[in-house]
Each structure stands twice: as structure tokens, then as C-alpha cells.
N, C-alpha and C positions, 0 to 999 in steps of 0.2 A: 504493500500500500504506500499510496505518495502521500505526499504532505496534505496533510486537511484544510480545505477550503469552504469559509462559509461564504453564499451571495444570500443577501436580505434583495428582497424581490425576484427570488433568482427559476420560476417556473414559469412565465409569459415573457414575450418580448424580448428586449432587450436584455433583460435578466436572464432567460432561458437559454439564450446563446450564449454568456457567459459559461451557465453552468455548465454546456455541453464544453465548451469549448477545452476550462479547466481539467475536466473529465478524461476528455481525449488526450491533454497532454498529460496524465498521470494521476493527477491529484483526485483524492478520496472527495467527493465535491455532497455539500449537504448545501440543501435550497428551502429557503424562508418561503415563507409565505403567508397574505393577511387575511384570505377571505374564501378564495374560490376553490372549494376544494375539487370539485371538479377538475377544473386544467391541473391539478396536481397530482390527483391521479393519475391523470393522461399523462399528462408529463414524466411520471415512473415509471408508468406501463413501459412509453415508449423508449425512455431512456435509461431505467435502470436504478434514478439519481433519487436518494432517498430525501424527502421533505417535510420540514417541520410549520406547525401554523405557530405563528403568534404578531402580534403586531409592534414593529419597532417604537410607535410611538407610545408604550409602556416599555418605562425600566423594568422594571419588575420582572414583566415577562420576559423581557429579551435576556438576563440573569438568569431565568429559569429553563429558556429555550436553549441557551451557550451551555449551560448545564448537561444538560440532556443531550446536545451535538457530540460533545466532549465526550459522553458518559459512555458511546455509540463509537464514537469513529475515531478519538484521542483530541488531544489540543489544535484549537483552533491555530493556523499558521497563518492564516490567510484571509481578509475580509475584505470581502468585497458590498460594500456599503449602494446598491441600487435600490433600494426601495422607494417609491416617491407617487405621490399623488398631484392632482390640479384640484383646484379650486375657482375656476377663473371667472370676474368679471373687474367689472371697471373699479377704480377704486373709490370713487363716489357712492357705489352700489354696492361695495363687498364689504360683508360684514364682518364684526367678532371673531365669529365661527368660523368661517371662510380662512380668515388669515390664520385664527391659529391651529385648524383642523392639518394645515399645508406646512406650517415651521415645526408642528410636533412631531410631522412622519418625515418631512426630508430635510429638518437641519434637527432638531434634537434627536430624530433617531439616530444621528450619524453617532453623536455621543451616547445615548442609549447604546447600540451595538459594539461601540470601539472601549468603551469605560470597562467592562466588563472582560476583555479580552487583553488589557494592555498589559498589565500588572504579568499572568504568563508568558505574553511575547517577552517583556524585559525580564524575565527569567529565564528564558530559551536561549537571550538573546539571538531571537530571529521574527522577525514577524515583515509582513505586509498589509498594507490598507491601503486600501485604491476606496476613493471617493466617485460614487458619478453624479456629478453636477451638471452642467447644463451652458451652451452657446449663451441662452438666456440670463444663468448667472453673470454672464462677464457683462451685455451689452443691455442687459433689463428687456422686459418686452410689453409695452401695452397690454391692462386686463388682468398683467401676471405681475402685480406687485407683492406678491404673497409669495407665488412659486423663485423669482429672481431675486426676492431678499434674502431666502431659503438658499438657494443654491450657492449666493454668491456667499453667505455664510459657511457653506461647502468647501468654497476655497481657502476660507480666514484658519478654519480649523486644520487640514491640510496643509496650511503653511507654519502655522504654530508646532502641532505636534510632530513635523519631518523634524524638526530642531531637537525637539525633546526626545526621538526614539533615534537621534545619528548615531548616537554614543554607545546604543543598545542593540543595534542590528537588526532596530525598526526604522524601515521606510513607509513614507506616505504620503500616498499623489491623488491624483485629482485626474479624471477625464471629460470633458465638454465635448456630447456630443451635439450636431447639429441635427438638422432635417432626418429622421430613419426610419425607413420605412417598416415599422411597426404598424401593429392592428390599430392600434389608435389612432396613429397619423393618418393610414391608407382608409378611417371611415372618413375622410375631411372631404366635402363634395372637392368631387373631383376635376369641375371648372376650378373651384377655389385654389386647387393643390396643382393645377396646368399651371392656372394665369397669374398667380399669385407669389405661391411660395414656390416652386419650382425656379421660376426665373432668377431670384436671390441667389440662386446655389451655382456658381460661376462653371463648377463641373457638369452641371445641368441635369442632375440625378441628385436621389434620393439615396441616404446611406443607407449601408446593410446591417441588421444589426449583427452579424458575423464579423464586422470590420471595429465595430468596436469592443467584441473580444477580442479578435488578438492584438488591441493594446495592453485589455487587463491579463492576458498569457504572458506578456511581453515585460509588466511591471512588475508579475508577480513573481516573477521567478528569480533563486538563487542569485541567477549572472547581473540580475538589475539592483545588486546594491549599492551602487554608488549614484542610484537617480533617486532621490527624495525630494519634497516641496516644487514639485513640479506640475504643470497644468497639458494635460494633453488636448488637444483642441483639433477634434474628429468633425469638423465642417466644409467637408468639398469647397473650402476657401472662401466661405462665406462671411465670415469676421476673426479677424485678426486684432491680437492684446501687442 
């Protein structure tokens, strides 16, 4: 068995391709998830990749979920922090709930998930943590004042804790992906996603989300220790930091 990998959102989407992806290159891969038990099933059936429910935006649970990962497959080495929600409207109309329904799953669960697992990695001295944030964290986006203060939060924590885990042979990065052609993206009418968003993307496609595993293949392994507080920016040239 490889080294243990947890992905939080790691059974639909862009999580799902993660998981596969860590899978194929070795690692014992366990995959989060908050609701759908359904695609989790499927998602074992079809791959094999055992899954745990709980929702990152409880500490508690995510403590008790790490637990139980652990308990199953050994120390976590490896986190990969996708989980993430919308909330989206304009910020005149979005309320309370709205905004903090969206900071509690994709910026406190980044600490929710990584609090729980650090204390081991700096005893291992070894760990990874890959963040996935969002094009939208760097450049904000209209409607999604909630989700791009979340993400862009994604990178503050990312850049604090690569400092705090050098010493310990924890790294921790960050990837932004753009446009992917995910279930969610691809239900966006499809004049919308021609005339609109499409043309933004200088490559003139939609990402895979297989392309942004093998960046988290690429962060997570062994040979990438000497890359920490880094932002990987997976947008067909779409915006540049």
C-alpha cells in the first residue's frame, strides 16, 4: 500500500478525478463526502475507492471522520482539501446564511480538515496539503462575494502554513482552477457557456477535470518537496496573478 490520501469532496467532479487519479498513481486514496450517497456508491462500485460521509464544515466530524480514515487505511499523508459549495447571488440580495453557509465549507473546512491532521504530519515529518481554490479567489467574480472571499482565504492559509510545515517536511499549495468542464459547469445553458464564458478562455476550451489532477499527482508526491506556498493557476490563460 502507498501512502494515504485523503480528498474532502473527493466522489463527483473534480474531486472524483482526483481521487482516481491519486489511486492510479499508488496511493491508498479515501474520498469525503457530504451528502449524496448515491454517486458514492457508484463511485466504489466503479472504482474501488472507499468513502467516508461527513461534512467538512463540522470540526467535530471531520476529527471523527480523520479518525476512522486512519483507523482503516493508516495516517493520513496526504490532503487534499476540494470540498466546496456556491451560494451565489448578488451581494445586495445574499444573505447571512448564504455567506456563511459558503466560508464554513470552503474556507473553515480547509482548517477543519488540515487542524486535525497536522500535529501527525509534523511527527512523520512528511505531509502534503494541496488546497483547491478557485481562478475566482485571485480575481473575485460578480454574485460570488461569498465563494471568492472563501477561496481567496484558501490562499492566505496556504501561504501561512507552507512557512510553518518547511521545517517539518510539510508542504502546502494551492491550485486555481478555471472554466472545467464539470456536471455543474456543463448544466450552464449552453448559448451562455458558447457566447459567454467560452470566449474568456484564450485556449478556447473548457478544462478537464483530469488536468487538474495531475497537478494534485504532481504536488503530492515525494519528489515535490521543495515546492510549498505556491499557487497553481489551471486556467487555459484566462487570468494571470
Amino acid at each position: 500500500m502507498g501512502r494515504v490520501a485523503l480528498v474532502t469532496g473527493g466522489t463527483r467532479g473534480i474531486g472524483a478525478a482526483i481521487s482516481v487519479a491519486l489511486k492510479d498513481a499508488g496511493y491508498t486514496v479515501a474520498a469525503n463526502y457530504a451528502g449524496n450517497d448515491e454517486a458514492a456508491k457508484k463511485f466504489t462500485g466503479e472504482t474501488g475507492i472507499k468513502t467516508y460521509k461527513w461534512s467538512v464544515a463540522d470540526y467535530d466530524a471531520c476529527t471523527a471522520g480523520i479518525a476512522q480514515v486512519e483507523a482503516d487505511l493508516g495516517p493520513v499523508e496526504v490532503l487534499v482539501n476540494n470540498a466546496g459549495i456556491t451560494r451565489d447571488a448578488m451581494f445586495h440580495r445574499m444573505t447571512p446564511q448564504q455567506w456563511r453557509e459558503v466560508i464554513d465549507t470552503n474556507l473553515s473546512g480547509v482548517f477543519n480538515m488540515t487542524h486535525p491532521v497536522w500535529p501527525g504530519m509534523r511527527e512523520r515529518k512528511f505531509g502534503r496539503v494541496i488546497n483547491i481554490s478557485s481562478i475566482n479567489g485571485q480575481k473575485g467574480q460578480a454574485g460570488q462575494a461569498n465563494y471568492s472571499a472563501a477561496k481567496a482565504g484558501d490562499l492566505g492559509i496556504t501561504k501561512a502554513l507552507a512557512q510553518e510545515g518547511a521545517r517539518v517536511g510539510i508542504t502546502v499549495n494551492a491550485i486555481c482552477p478555471g472554466y472545467i468542464g464539470t456536471e455543474m459547469v456543463l448544466a450552464i445553458d449552453e448559448k451562455v457557456l458558447n457566447e459567454k464564458i467560452i470566449p474568456q478562455i484564450p485556449v478556447g476550451r473548457l478544462g478537464e477535470p483530469s488536468e487538474i489532477a495531475r497537478c494534485v499527482v504532481f504536488l503530492a508526491a515525494d519528489d515535490a518537496g521543495f515546492i510549498s506556498g505556491s499557487t497553481v493557476s489551471a486556467n487555459g490563460a484566462q487570468f494571470f496573478v
